[in-house]
N, C-alpha and C positions, 0 to 999 in steps of 0.2 A: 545471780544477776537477774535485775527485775524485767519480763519479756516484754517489748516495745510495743506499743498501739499503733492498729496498720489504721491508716487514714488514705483512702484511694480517690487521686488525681483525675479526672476524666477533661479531656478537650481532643482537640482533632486532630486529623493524622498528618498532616503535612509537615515538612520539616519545620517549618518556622515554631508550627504549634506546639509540637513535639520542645523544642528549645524553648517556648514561653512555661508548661506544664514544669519543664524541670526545672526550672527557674524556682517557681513557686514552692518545688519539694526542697530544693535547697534552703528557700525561706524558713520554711519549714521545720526542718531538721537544724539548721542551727540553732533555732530559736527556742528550739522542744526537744531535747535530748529524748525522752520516752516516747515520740513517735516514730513512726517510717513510714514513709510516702513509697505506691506503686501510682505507678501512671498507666491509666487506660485510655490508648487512644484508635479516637472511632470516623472514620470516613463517613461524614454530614451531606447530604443532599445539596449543598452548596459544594461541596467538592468535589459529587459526581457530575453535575451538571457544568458542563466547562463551555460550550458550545451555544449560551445564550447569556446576554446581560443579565446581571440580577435584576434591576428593576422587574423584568418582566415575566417572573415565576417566583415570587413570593419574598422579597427583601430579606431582611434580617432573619427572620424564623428560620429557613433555608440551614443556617451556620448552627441552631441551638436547640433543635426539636429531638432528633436523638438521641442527643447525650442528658438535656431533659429529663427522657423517659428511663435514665439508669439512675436517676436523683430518687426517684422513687418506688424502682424494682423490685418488685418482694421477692427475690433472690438474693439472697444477704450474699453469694459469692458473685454476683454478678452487680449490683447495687456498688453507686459512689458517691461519694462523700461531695463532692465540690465539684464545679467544672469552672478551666481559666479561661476566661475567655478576651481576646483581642475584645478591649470595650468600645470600640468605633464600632462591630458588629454585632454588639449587643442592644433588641431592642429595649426600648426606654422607658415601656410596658411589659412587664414578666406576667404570666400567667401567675394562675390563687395557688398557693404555695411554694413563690420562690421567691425569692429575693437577693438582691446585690448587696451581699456580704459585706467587703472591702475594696478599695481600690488600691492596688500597687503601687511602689513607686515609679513615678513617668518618666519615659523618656523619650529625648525630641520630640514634640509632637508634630512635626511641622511635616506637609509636602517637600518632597526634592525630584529636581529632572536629571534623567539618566542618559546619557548618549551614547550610541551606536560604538563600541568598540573602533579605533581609530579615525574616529569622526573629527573634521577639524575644528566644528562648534563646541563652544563652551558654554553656553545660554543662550535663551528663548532667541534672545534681540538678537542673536546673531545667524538663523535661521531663514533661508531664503523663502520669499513668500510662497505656501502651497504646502510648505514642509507637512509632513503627516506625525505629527502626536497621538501616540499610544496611549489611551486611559478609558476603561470602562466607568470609572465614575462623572455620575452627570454634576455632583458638584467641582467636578477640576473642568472641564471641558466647560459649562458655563462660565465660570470663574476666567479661565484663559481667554474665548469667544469677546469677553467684554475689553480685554487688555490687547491679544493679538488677532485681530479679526479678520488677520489675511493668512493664517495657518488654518489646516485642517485635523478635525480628530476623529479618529476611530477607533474601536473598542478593542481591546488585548485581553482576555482572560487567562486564568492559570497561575499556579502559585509564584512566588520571585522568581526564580530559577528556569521557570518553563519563561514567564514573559523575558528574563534578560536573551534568553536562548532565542526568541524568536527575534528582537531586537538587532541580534548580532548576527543574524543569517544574511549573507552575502546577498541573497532575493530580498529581501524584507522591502516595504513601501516606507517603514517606520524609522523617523530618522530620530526621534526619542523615546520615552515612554515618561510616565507621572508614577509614583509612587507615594508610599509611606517612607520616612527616612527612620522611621523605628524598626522597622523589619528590617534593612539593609544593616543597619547597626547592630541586630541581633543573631543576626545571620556572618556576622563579620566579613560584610560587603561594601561598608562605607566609601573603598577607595572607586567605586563606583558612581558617587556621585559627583554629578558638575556643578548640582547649583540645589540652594536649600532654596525656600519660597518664606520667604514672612508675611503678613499682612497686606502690605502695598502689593503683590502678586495673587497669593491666594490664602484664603483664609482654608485653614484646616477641617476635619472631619470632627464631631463628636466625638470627645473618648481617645483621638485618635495618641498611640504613645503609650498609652497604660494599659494594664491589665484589670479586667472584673473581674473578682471571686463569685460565682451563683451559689446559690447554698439553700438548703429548703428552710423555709421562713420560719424565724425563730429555733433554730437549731442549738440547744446548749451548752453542746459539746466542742462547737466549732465555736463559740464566742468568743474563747480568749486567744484562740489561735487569729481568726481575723485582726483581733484588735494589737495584736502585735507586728501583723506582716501589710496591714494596713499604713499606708501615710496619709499624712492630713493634709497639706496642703496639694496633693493627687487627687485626692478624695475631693474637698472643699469644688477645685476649678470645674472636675469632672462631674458633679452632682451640677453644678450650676448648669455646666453646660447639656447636660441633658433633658434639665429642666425646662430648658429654651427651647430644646427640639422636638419635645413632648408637648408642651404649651401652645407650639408653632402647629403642633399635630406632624412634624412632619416625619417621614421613615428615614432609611440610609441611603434611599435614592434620589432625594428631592435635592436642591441645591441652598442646602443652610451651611453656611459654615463659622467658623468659630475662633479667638484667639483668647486667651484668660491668662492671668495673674495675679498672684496671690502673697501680700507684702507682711511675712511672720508678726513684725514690729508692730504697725500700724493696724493690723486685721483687716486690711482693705481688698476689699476682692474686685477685680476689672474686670470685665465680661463685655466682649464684642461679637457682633453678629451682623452676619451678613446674609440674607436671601435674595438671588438673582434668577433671572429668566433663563430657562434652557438657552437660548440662544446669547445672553448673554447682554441683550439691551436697555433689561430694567433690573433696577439693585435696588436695596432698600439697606444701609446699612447704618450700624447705632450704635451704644454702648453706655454699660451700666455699673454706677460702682455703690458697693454695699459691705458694711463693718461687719462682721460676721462674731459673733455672739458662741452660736450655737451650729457646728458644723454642718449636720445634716441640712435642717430647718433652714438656717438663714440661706445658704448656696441654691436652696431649691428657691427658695424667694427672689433671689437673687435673676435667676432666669426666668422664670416667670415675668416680672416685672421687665425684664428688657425686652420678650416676647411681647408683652402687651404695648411696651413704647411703640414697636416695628410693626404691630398689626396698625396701629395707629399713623403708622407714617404708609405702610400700603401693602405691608408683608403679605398679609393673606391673601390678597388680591393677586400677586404674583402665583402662590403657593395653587389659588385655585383655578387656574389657566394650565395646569402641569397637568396633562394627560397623558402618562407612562406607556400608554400602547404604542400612540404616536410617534415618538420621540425619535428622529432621524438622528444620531449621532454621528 
């Protein structure tokens, strides 16, 4: 029997992450009988630091800088092949030698609100004014500020499991919390949700829903394996959409947010965006639709060009009043 080629997994250590990595070795091992996937997972400086918002001790790098540094360890037993990463917290600028592999297939990408364990709410509008919402992100909290602007919000950090815990403490101030509804789907926690968010409430994260593969750039070995465990039309929204958020300049803290679709038939890609004020009283929002040709190329074009509609409509002007030290949430 011919011996299997180990291909090593690296992302973080949290449950959720732990369940997205082996996602991917599943991908994997179906797809490639002669490999085997081990999973290395490593506790990232955003994992230790639970006790301050992201924005304000280094955004995205925080979740990708460790496991980074095992992409190219010249320790071949400690050295890994790839790392998966939640792509809403990958930035959107990779250091010189790395690059976004593939993108997985999506799911939900959408915000959803969580209620308090026997709460008699079922959604936002039903929520006495004052109520206090759970969300460390400044793009849900401005997003909500503009829609319900007689609710309050305060920051909740900590992986699902720790914010539902604090959520359901009998003390709690918090009578929801904001989420990902990909993690609670992954985590087989769905029946937890009261209410999904589309468009008309809040526009989504970059990425948010899928998985990125990192990979060091140009890598020969891992080619055919990406391009098998890769989807396209994940790929196609997610590249556009990151394109926006790159163009826009902006990080995982600023308040852009996103919805995109992508029509097999037609090759039409829709790309919306939205950038709003912390507080919630200036928006700038648009959208952009482009035939897509060439997956990579055109989806990045794609964001781009609706980044440059929205600087023109007043995006940057919003984006350049956001001083993250400040920021009372």
């Amino acid at each position: 029997m011919t011996e299997r080629e180990i291909v090593r997994i690296g992302g973080r250590k949290s449950k959720l992450a732990v369940v997205q990595s082996n996602e991917v070795k599943r991908l994997i091992e179906t797809n490639f009988s002669h490999y085997m996937c081990t999973v290395v997972a490593l506790q990232t400086l955003g994992d230790q630091v639970q006790s301050k918002p992201l924005y304000s001790f280094g955004g995205k790098a925080v979740w990708t800088k460790e496991l980074e540094d095992l992409l190219y360890e010249k320790d071949q037993d400690k050295r890994i092949d790839l790392i998966v990463h939640s792509l809403k917290d990958m930035p959107t600028s990779l250091p010189d030698g790395f690059e976004l592999g593939c993108v997985t297939k999506r799911v939900d990408p959408s915000d959803c609100l969580i209620m308090a364990e026997g709460s008699p709410y079922k959604c936002l509008e039903d929520l006495p004014d004052g109520s206090v919402v759970g969300t460390s992100s400044i793009r849900r909290s401005a997003q909500l500020k503009r829609k319900f602007p007689k609710l309050k919000f305060e920051s909740v950090r900590g992986n699902i499991q720790t914010r539902l815990r604090k959520l359901d403490d009998p003390a709690t101030d918090y009578k929801c919390i904001v989420l990902a509804s990909a993690g609670l789907l992954r985590l087989g926690l769905e029946g937890r949700i009261s209410q999904r968010f589309d468009s008309s409430i809040m526009y989504h994260a970059v990425g948010q829903g899928a998985l990125g593969i990192e990979v060091r750039t140009n890598d020969a070995q891992l080619a055919p394996i990406l391009e098998r465990i890769g989807d396209v039309k994940s790929t196609i929204c997610c590249f556009a959409e990151r394109s926006l958020m790159r163009t826009l300049e902006g990080g995982c803290s600023v308040p852009i947010g996103v919805e995109s679709s992508y029509d097999e038939q037609t090759k039409k890609l829709h790309l919306k965006g939205l950038v709003v004020s912390v507080d919630g009283t200036e928006a700038v929002e648009d959208d952009y639709v482009m035939t897509i040709h060439d997956v990579r190329l055109d989806s990045i074009t794609c964001g781009q060009e609706l980044a440059h509609k929205m600087i023109r409509n007043g995006a940057k002007e919003i984006l350049d009043k956001i001083n993250l030290s400040k920021i009372d949430q």
